[in-house]
C-alpha positions as CSV (number, residue, x, y, z in Angstrom):
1,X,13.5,24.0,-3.1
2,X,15.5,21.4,-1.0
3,X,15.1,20.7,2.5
4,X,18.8,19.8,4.6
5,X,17.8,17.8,8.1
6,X,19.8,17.7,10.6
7,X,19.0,15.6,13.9
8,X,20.4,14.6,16.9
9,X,22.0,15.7,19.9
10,X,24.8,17.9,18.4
11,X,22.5,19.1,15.6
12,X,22.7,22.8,17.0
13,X,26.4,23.0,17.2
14,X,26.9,21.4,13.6
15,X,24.3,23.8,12.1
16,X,25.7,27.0,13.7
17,X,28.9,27.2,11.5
18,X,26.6,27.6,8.7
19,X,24.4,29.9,9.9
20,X,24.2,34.0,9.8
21,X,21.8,35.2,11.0
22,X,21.2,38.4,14.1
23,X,19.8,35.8,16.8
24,X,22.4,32.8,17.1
25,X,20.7,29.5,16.5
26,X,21.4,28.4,20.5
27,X,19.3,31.1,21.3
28,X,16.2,30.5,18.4
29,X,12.9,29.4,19.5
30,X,11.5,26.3,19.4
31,X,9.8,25.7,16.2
32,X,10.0,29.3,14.9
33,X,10.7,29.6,10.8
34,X,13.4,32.7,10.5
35,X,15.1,33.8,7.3
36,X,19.1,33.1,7.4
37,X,22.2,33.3,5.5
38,X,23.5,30.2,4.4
39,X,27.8,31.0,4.9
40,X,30.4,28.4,3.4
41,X,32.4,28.2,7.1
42,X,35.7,27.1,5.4
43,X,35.8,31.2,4.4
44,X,32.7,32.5,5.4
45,X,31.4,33.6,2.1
46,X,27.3,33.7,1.7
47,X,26.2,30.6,-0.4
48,X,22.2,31.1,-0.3
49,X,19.4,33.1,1.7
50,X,17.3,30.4,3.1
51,X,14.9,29.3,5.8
52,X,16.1,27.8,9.1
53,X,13.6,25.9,11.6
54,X,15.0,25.0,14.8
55,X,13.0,21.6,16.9
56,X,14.2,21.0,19.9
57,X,13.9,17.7,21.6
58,X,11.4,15.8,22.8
59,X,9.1,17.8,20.3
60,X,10.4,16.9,17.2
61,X,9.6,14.5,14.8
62,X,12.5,12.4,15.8
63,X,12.1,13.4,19.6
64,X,16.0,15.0,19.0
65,X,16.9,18.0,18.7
66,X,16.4,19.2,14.9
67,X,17.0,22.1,12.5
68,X,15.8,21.8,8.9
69,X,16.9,24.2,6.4
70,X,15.3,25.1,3.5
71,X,17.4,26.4,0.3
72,X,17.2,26.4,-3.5
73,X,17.1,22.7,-4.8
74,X,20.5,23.4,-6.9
75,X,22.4,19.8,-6.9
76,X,25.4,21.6,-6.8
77,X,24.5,24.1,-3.8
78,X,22.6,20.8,-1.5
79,X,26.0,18.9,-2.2
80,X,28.2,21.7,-0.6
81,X,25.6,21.8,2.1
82,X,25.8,18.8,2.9
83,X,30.0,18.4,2.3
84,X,30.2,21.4,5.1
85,X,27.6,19.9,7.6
86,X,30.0,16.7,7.4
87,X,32.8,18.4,7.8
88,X,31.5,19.6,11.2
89,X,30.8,16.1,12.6
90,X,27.7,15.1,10.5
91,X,27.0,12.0,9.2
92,X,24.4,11.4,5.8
93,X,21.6,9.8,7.2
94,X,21.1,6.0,6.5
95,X,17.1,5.0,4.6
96,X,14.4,5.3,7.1
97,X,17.0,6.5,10.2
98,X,14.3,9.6,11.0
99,X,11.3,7.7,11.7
100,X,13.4,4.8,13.4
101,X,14.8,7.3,15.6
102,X,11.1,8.5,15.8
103,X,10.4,4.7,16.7
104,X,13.3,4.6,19.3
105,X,12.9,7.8,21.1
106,X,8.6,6.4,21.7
107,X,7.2,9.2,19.6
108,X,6.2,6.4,17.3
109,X,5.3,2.6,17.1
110,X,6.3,0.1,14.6
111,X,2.7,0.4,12.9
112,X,2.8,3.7,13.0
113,X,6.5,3.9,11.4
114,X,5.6,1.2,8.2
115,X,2.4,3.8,7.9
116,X,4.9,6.4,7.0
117,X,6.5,4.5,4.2
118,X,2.8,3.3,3.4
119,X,2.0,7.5,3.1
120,X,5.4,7.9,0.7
121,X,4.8,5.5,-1.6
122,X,1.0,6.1,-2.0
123,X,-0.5,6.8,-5.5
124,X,-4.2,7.8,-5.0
125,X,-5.5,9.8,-2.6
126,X,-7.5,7.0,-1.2
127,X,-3.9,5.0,-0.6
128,X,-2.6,8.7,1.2
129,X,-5.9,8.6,3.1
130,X,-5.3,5.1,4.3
131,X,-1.8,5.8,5.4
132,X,-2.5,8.9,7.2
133,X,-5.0,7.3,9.4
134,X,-2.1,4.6,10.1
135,X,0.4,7.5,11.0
136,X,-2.5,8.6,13.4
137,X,-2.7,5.4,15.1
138,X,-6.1,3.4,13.9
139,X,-4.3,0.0,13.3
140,X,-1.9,0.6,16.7
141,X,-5.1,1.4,18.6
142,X,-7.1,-1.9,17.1
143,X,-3.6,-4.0,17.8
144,X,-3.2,-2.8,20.9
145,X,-6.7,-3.5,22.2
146,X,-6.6,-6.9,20.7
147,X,-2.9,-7.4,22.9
148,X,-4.6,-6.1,26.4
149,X,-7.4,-8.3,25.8
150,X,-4.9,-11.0,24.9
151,X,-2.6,-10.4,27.6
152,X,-5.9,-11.2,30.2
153,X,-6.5,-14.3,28.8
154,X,-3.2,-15.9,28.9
155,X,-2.6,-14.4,32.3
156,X,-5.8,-15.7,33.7
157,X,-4.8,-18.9,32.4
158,X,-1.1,-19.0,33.6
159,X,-2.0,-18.1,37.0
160,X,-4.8,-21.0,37.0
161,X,-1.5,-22.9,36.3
162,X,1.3,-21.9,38.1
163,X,-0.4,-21.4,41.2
164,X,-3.4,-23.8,41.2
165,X,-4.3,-23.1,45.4
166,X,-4.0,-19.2,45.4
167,X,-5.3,-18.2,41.7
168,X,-9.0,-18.8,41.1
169,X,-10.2,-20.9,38.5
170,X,-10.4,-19.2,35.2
171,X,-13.5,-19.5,33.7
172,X,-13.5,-22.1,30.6
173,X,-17.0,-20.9,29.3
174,X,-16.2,-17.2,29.8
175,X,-12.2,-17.9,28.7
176,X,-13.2,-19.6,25.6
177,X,-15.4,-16.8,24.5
178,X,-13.4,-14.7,24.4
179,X,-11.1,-16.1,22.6
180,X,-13.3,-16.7,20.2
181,X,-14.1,-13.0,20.1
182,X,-10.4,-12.4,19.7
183,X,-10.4,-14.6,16.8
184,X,-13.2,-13.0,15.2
185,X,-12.0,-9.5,15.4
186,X,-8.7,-9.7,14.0
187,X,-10.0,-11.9,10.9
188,X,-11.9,-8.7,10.3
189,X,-9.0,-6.9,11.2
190,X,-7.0,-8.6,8.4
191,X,-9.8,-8.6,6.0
192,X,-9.7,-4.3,6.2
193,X,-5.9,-4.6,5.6
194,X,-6.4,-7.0,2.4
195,X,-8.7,-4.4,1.1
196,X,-6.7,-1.5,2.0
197,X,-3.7,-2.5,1.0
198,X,-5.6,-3.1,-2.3
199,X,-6.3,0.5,-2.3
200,X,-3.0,1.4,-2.1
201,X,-0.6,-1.0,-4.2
202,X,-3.9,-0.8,-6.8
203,X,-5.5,-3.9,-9.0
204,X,-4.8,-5.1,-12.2
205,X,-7.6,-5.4,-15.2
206,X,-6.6,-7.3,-17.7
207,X,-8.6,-6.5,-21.1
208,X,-8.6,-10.0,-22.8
209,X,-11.2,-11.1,-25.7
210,X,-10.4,-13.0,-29.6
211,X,-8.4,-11.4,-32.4
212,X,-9.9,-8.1,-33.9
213,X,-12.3,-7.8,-31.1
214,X,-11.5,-4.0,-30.4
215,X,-9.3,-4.4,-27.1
216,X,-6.6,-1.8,-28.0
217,X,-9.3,1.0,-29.1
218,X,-11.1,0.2,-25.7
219,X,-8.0,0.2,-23.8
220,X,-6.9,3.4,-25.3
221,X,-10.4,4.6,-24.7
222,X,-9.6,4.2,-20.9
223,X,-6.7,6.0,-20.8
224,X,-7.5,8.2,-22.4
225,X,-4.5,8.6,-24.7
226,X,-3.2,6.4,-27.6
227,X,-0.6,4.0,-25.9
228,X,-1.5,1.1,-28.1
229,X,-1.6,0.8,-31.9
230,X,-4.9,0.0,-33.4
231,X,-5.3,-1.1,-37.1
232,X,-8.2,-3.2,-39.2
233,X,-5.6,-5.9,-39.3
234,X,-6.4,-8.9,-36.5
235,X,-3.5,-9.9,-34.6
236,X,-1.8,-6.1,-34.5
237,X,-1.1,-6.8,-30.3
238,X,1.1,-9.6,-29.7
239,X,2.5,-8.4,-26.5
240,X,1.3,-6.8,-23.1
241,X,0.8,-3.5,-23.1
242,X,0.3,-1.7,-20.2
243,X,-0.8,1.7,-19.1
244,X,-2.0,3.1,-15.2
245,X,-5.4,5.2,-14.5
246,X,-7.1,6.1,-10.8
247,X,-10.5,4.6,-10.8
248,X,-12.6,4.9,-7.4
249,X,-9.4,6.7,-6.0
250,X,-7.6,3.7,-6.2
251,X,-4.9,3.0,-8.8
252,X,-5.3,0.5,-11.7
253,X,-3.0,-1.2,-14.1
254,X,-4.6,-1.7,-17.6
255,X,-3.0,-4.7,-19.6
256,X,-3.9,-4.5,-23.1
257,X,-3.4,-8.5,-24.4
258,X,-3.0,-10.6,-27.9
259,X,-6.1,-12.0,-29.1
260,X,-7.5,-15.2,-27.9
261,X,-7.8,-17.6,-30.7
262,X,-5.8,-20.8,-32.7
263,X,-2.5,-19.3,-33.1
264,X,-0.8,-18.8,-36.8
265,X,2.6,-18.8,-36.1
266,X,5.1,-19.2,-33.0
267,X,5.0,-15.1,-32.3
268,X,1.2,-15.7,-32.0
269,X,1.4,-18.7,-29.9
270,X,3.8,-16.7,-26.9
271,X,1.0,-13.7,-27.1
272,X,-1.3,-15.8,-26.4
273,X,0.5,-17.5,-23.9
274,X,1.1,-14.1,-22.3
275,X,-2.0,-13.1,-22.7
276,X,-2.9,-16.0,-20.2
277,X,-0.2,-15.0,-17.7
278,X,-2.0,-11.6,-17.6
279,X,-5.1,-13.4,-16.7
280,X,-4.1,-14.9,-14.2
281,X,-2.7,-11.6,-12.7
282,X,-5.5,-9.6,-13.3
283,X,-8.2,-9.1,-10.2
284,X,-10.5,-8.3,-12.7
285,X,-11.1,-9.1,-16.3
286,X,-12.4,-6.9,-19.5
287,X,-13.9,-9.7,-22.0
288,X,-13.9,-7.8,-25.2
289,X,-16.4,-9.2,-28.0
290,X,-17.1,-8.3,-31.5
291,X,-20.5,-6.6,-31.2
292,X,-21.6,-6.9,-34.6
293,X,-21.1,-10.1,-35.4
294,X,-22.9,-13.3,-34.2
295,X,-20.3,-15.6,-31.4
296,X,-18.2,-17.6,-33.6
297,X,-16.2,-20.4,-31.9
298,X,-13.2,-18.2,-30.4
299,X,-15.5,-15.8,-28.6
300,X,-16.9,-18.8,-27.7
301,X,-14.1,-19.8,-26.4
302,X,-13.1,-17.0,-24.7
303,X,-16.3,-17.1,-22.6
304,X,-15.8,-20.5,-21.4
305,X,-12.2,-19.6,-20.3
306,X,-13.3,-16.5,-18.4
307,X,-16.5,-18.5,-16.7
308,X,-15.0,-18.5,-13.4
309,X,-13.3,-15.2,-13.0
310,X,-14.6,-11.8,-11.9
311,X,-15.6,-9.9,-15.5
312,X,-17.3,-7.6,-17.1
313,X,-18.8,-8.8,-20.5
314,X,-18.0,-6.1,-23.0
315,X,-19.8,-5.9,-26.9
316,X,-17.5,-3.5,-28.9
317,X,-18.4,-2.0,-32.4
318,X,-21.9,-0.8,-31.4
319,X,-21.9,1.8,-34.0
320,X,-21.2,-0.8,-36.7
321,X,-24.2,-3.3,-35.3
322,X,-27.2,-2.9,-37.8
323,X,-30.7,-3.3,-36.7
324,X,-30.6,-7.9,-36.6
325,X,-28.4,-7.2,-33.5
326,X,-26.9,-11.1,-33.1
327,X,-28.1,-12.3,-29.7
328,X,-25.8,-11.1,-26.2
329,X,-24.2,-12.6,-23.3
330,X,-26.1,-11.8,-20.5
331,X,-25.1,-8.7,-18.8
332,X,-22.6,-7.4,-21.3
333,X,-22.4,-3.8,-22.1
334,X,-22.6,-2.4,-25.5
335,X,-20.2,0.0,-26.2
336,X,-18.6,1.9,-29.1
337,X,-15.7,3.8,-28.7
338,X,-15.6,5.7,-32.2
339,X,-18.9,7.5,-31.4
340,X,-18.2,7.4,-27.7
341,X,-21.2,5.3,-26.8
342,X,-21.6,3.3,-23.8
343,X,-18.2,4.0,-22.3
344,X,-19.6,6.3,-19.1
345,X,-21.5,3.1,-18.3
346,X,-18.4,0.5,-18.7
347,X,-16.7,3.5,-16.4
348,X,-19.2,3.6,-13.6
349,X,-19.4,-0.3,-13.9
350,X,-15.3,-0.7,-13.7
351,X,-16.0,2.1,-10.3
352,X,-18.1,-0.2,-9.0
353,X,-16.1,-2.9,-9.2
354,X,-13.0,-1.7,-8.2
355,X,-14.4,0.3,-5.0
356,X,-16.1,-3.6,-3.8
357,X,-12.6,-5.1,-4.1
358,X,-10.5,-2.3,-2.7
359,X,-12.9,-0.5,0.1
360,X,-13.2,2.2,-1.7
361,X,-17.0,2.4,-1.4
362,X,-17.1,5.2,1.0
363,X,-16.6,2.8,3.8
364,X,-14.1,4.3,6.9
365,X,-13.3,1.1,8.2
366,X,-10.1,0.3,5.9
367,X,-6.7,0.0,7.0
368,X,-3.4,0.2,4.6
369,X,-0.8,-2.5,6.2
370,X,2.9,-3.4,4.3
371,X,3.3,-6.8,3.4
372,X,5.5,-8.0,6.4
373,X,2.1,-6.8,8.7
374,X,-0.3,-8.6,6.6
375,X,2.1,-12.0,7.0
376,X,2.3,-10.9,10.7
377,X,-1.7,-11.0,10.7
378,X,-1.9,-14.1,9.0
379,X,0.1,-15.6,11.6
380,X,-1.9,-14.0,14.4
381,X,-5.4,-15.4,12.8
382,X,-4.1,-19.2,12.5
383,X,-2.7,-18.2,16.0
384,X,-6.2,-17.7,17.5
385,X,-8.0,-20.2,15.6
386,X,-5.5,-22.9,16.7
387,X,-6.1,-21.4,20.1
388,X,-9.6,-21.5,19.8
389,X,-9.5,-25.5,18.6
390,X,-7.1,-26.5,21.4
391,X,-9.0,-25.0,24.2
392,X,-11.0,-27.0,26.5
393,X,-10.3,-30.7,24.4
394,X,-6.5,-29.9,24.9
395,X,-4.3,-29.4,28.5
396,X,-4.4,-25.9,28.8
397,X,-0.6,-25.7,28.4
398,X,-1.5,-26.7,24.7
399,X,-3.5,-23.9,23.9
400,X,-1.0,-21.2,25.7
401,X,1.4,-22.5,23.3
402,X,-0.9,-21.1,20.8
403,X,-1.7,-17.9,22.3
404,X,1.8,-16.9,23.1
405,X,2.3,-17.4,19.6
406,X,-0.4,-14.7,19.0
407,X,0.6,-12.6,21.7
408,X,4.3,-12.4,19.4
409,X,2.8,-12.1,16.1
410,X,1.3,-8.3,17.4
411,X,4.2,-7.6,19.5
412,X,6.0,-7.8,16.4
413,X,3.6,-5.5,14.6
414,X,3.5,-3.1,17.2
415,X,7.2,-2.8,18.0
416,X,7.4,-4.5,21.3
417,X,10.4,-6.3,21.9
418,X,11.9,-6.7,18.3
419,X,15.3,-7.0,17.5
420,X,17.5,-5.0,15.1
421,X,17.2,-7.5,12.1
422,X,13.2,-6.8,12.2
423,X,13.9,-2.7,12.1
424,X,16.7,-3.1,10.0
425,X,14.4,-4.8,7.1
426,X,11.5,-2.6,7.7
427,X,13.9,0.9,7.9
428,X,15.5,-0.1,4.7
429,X,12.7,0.0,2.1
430,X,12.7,4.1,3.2
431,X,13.9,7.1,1.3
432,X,16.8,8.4,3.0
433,X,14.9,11.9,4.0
434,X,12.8,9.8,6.1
């Protein structure tokens, strides 16, 4: 099925020629569904039986007036749909124009509007979760309660100044507390964006450990299908291989990497030096040792690279360990993969991990933001916190200087007062049926 939009102020009249149906489309209801004829109006032969929905302004998802058909999906049949609806007056729609109309016409803000894109591109329902409650308002209600209270301060503070005998005296203690509160709350606010947006965008778990360790049998394991080839032979990966599973509701890249080790020819070397780049990307890290065999100096090795990082210590081969087993890392978790053993624990362990970094922990508090909102944040926190220092050792013009520069940062991400170059990059990264 394919839906045709059309919206905007002549969206009846450039519908109509299209339509047969026994109520003409001036006279249908306001959001009523009713079963038309889809006509070719060059020689008014039936095309399709379809669906018509008429929206009249202000209560559309625009705020315009809207009618939405709904016909079969056939490429050739949407084309001639939409050839005719041009030929009436129509123009196709640019990426995004809906919901920036939306934005124009009030019936949403700017935070509400990235929240849609946020809901399109989503690929977990924890990340569709997240978005909704943007398109419902929960960052726009948290922004715009951080502005009012914003707006107060620098008010009280401009009036102290600009009219010194009529304005009482602001409060320093009772000014400076508050500011302070203000800087507090939207460094929490950004750290629930950080974590939501992890959510949504996912994390990366690199699996990493020395030659022959059993890396691409565990990764495979994860999956759960065989995307990279396992043989007795060490050094059988000398790329990155990569493969995607939802964890904790929140998507994960897998990178499968080249043993850790002295390299034995030049292809080795660039795996390994790969294999470091995916290290460095990864959030988190799988350190895969040989189980049944005591640490020789690679594993070793590996251990002392991976010190600092986040990681889960994993001992492969459990089935081939005899009863000597050679002394563990602390922490690590035995598995096997060829009798299955151990891998529900190295599962509920990855959970675990992933919901701490991404929010995903059953707490409501998350919030989903784009990247141009969580620069926009960043901004408003060294904002504040500049404020904050400035206040009371600084003239008070020095710390308005600050807080004005706060007071922008969320006008921006609310939609207040921004100029076509800001809607035009955040409109463009939509579909165009949006």
């Amino acid at each position: 099925m394919a839906v045709v939009r059309i919206g905007g102020p002549e969206a009846l009249r450039i519908a109509a020629p299209l339509i047969r149906s026994e109520r003409s489309l001036a006279l249908t209801r306001s959001h009523q569904m009713r079963r038309v004829t889809l006509v070719d109006p060059r020689n008014h032969r039936p095309i399709d039986e379809a669906l018509c929905t008429v929206m009249r302004a202000p209560h559309s998802y625009t705020g315009d007036d809207t009618v939405e058909l709904s016909c079969h999906g056939s490429p050739a049949l949407v084309r001639l749909v939409l050839e005719r609806l041009v030929e009436q007056g129509a123009r196709l729609a640019e990426p995004g124009e809906f919901t920036r109309r939306a934005f124009l016409n009030g019936r949403l803000d700017l935070a509400q509007a990235e929240a849609v894109a946020l809901l399109i591109s989503a690929r977990s329902e924890r990340g569709v979760a997240l978005a909704a409650r943007g398109i419902g308002g929960e960052l726009s209600r948290r922004l715009a309660d951080l502005r009012s209270r914003l707006l107060d301060v620098i008010a009280s503070l401009e009036a102290t100044l600009d009219f010194p005998d009529d304005a009482p005296e602001a409060d320093q203690a009772v000014i400076s507390r508050e500011i302070k509160y203000l800087y507090v709350d939207t460094e929490r606010l950004l750290a629930a964006a950080r974590l939501g947006s992890r959510a949504h965008t996912g994390l990366t778990v690199a699996i990493v450990g020395p030659p022959n360790a059993g890396k691409s049998s565990l990764f495979n394991a994860l999956l759960g299908r065989e995307r990279a080839i396992v043989t007795p032979q060490a050094g059988t990966t000398r790329d990155v291989v990569e493969g995607s599973i939802v964890i904790s509701g929140v998507p994960v890249r897998l990178l499968d990497t080249a043993g850790l080790g002295e390299p034995q020819d030049s292809i080795d070397a660039e795996g390994m030096r790969r294999t470091q780049d995916a290290m460095e990307e990864g959030d988190l890290l799988l350190v895969v040792l040989d189980g049944c065999a005591p640490l020789d100096r690679e594993a070793v090795q590996v251990l002392e690279q991976t010190r600092e990082r986040e990681r889960i210590l994993v001992l492969s081969k459990r089935d081939l360990a005899g009863l000597d087993q050679p002394a563990t890392p602390a922490g690590a978790l035995r598995t096997s993969v060829k009798i299955e053993n151990g891998l529900e624990e190295l599962r509920a362990r990855l959970g675990d991990e992933v919901a701490i970094r991404a929010g995903s922990d059953g707490d409501e508090s998350g919030l989903v933001a784009s990247l141009r909102q969580l620069e926009l944040m960043k901004v408003l926190v060294r904002a504040l916190q500049d404020g904050r220092r400035s206040f009371g050792y600084q003239p008070a013009e020095i710390a308005l200087v600050d807080l004005r520069e706060a007071l922008e940062a969320i006008s921006m991400l609310l939609g207040v007062a921004v100029g076509d170059a800001v809607l035009d990059t955040v409109f463009a990264k939509f579909c165009v049926g949006k």
